[in-house]
BAMI-624155 format. One record per residue (C-alpha): residue number from 1; residue in three letters; chain; x negated, y, z. Coordinates in steps of 0.1 Angstrom, whole numbers. Each point is the difference from the previous one (the first is absolute). Layout:
+-----+------+-------+-------+-------+-------+
|  nr | rest | kette |    c1 |    c2 |    c3 |
+-----+------+-------+-------+-------+-------+
| NUM |  ALA |     A |     X |     Y |     Z |
...
+-----+------+-------+-------+-------+-------+
end
This chain:
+-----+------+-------+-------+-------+-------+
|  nr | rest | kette |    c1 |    c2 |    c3 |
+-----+------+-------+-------+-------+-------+
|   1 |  UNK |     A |  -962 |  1263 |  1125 |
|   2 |  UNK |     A |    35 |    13 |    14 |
|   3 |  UNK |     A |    24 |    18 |   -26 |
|   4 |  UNK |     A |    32 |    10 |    16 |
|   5 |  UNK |     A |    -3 |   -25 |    24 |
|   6 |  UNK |     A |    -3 |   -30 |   -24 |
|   7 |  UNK |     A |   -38 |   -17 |     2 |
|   8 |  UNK |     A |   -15 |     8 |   -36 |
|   9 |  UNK |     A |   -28 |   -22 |   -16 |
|  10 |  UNK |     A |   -18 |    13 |   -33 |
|  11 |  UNK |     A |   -25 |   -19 |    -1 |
|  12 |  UNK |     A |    11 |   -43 |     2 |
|  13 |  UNK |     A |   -20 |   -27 |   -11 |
|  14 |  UNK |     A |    17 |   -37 |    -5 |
|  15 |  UNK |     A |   -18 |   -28 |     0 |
|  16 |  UNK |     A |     4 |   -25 |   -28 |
|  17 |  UNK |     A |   -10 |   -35 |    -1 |
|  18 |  UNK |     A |     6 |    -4 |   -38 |
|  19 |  UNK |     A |    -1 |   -40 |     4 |
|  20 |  UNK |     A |    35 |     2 |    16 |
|  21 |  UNK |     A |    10 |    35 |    -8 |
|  22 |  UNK |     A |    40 |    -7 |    19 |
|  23 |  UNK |     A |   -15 |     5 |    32 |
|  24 |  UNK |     A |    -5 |    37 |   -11 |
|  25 |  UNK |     A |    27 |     5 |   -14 |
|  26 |  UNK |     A |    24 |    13 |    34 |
|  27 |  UNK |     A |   -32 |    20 |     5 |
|  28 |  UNK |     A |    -4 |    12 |   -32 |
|  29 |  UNK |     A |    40 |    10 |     0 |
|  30 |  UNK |     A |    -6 |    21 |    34 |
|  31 |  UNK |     A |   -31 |    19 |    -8 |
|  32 |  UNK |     A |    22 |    14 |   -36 |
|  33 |  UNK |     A |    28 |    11 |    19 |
|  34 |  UNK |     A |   -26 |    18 |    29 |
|  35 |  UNK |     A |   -21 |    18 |   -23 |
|  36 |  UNK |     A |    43 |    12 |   -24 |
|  37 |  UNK |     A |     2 |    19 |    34 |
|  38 |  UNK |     A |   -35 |    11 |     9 |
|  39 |  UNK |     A |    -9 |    10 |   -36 |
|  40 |  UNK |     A |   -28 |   -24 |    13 |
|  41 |  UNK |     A |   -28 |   -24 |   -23 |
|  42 |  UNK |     A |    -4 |   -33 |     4 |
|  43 |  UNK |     A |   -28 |   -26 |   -13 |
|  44 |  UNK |     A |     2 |   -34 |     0 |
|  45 |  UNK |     A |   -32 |   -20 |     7 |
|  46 |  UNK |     A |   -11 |   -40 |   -10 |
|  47 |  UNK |     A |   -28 |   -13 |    18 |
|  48 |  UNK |     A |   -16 |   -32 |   -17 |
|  49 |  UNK |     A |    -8 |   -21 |    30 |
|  50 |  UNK |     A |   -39 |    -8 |    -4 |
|  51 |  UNK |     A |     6 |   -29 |    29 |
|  52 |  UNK |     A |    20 |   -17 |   -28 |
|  53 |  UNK |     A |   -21 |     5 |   -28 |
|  54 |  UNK |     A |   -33 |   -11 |    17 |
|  55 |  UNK |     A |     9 |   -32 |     8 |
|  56 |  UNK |     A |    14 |   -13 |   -34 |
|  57 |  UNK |     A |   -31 |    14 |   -11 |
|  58 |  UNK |     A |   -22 |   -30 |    10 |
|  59 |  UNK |     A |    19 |   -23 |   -22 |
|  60 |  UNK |     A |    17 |    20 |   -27 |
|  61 |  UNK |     A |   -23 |    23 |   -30 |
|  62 |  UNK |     A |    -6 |    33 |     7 |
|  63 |  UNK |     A |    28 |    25 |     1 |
|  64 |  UNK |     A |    -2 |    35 |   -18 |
|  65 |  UNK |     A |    11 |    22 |    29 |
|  66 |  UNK |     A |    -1 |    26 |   -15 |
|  67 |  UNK |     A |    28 |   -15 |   -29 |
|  68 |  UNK |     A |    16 |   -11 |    26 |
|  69 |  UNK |     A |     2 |    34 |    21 |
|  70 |  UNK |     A |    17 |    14 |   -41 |
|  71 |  UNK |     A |    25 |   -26 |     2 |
|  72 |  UNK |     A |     9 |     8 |    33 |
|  73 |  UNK |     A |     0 |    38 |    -9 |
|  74 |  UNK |     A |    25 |    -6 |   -30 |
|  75 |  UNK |     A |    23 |   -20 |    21 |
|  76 |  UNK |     A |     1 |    25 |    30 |
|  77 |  UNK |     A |     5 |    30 |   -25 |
|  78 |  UNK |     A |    28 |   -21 |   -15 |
|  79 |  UNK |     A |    14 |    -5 |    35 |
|  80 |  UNK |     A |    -2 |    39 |    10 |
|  81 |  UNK |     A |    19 |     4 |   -37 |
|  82 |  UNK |     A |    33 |   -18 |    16 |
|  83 |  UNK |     A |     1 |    25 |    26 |
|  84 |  UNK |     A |    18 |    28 |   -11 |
|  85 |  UNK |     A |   -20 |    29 |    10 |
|  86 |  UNK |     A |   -18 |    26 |   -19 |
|  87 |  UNK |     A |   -34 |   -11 |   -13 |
|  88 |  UNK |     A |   -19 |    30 |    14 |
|  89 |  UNK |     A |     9 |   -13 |    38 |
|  90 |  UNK |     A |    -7 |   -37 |    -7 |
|  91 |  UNK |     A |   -36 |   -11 |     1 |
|  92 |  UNK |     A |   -17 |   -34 |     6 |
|  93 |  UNK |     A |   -30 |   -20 |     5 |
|  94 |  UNK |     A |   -15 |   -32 |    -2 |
|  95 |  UNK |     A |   -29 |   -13 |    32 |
|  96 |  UNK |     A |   -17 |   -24 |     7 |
|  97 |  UNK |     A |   -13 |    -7 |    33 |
|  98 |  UNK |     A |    17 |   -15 |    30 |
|  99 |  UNK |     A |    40 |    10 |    -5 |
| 100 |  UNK |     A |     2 |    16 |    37 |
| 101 |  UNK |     A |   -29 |    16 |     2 |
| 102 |  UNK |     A |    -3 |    15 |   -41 |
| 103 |  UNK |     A |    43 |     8 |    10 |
| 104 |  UNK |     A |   -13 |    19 |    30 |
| 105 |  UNK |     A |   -26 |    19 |   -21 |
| 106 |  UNK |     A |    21 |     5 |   -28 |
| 107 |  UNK |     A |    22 |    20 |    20 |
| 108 |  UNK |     A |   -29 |    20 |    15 |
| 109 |  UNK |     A |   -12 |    10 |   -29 |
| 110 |  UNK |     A |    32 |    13 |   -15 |
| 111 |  UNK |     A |    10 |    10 |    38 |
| 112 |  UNK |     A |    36 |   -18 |    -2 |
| 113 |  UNK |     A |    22 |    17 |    25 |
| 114 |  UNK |     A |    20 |   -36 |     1 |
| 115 |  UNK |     A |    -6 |   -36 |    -9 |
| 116 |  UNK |     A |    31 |   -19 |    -9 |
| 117 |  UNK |     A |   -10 |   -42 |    -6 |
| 118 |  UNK |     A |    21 |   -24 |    -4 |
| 119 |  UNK |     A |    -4 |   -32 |    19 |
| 120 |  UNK |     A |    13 |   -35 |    -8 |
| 121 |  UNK |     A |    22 |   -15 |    35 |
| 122 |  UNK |     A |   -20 |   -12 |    25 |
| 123 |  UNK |     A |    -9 |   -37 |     0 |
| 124 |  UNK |     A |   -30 |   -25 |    11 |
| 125 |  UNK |     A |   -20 |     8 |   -27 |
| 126 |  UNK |     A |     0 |    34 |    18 |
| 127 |  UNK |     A |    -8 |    -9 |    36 |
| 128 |  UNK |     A |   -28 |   -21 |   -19 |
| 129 |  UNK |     A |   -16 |    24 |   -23 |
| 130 |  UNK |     A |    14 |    31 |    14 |
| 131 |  UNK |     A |    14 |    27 |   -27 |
| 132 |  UNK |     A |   -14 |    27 |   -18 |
| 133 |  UNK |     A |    30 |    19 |     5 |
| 134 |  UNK |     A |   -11 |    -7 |    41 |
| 135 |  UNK |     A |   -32 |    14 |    -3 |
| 136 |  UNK |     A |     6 |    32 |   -22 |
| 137 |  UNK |     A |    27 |    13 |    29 |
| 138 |  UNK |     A |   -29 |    -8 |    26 |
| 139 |  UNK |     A |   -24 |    18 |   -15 |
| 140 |  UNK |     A |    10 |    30 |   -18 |
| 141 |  UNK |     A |    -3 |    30 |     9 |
| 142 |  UNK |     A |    36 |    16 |   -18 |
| 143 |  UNK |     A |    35 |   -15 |     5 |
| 144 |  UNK |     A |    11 |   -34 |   -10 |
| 145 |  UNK |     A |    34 |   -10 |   -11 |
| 146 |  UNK |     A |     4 |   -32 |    -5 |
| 147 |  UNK |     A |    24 |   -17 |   -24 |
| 148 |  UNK |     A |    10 |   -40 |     8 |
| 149 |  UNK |     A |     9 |   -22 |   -35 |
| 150 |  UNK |     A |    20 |   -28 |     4 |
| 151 |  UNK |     A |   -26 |   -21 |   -12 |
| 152 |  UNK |     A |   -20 |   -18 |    28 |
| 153 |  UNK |     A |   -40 |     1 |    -1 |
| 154 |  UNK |     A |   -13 |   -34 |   -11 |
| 155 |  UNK |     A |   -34 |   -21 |     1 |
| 156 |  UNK |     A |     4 |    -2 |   -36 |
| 157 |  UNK |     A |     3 |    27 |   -28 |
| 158 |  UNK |     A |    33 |    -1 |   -16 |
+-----+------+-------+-------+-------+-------+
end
């Protein structure tokens, strides 16, 4: 939306990979000074990646998703605490799924006017696995902003 000739958002969803939450954090830091001037919401969105729970699954016990899927909860609503915004124009969620694909109909559902993710630097581990961050701005059907961290992807979680 235009406002006096400034582009407007009210509606921005960040993706957040609570595992490394710094990558979001440039993101997160943009989408809270977007929605001071657009009066705007935004909702932040963890997606636990089913590709890397399956396959630990064939040697490890079972996993309580659905504990797992709390524990994510709590730590995301603790994340949208540091914020600084007012609670009624904060929201989040917890997915599980695919993280492009459940990102992509996260912001469907809510019908995000912008997504803002942050990505780590491009790296090998990039050109060999490709980037979540890559797909989400192929694929979506709103804006993409995309926020670079410092931190280069890697083959290995930190």
């Amino acid at each position: 939306m235009l406002r006096q000739g400034i582009l407007m958002f009210d509606k921005i969803l960040v993706p957040v990979d609570l595992n490394d939450p710094t990558i979001a954090e440039c993101a997160i830091s943009v989408a809270r000074e977007l929605t001071k001037l657009s009066g705007g919401s935004v909702r932040f969105v963890h997606v636990i990646d089913s590709a890397v729970i399956v396959a630990p699954m064939l040697y490890l016990p079972p996993v309580d998703f659905n504990l797992l899927a709390e524990e994510q909860k709590k730590a995301l609503v603790e994340l949208t605490k540091t914020i600084n915004m007012p609670a009624e124009r904060v929201s989040s969620e917890v997915r599980m799924g695919g993280v492009y694909p459940e990102v992509l109909a996260a912001a469907a559902e809510w019908k995000a006017d912008l997504i803002i993710i942050g990505a780590h630097r491009p790296s090998m581990a990039t050109y060999l696995l490709g980037s979540s961050a890559t797909a989400i701005v192929r694929h979506a059907t709103c804006p993409v902003l995309v926020m670079r961290s410092e931190k280069s992807a890697s083959l290995l979680s930190n």
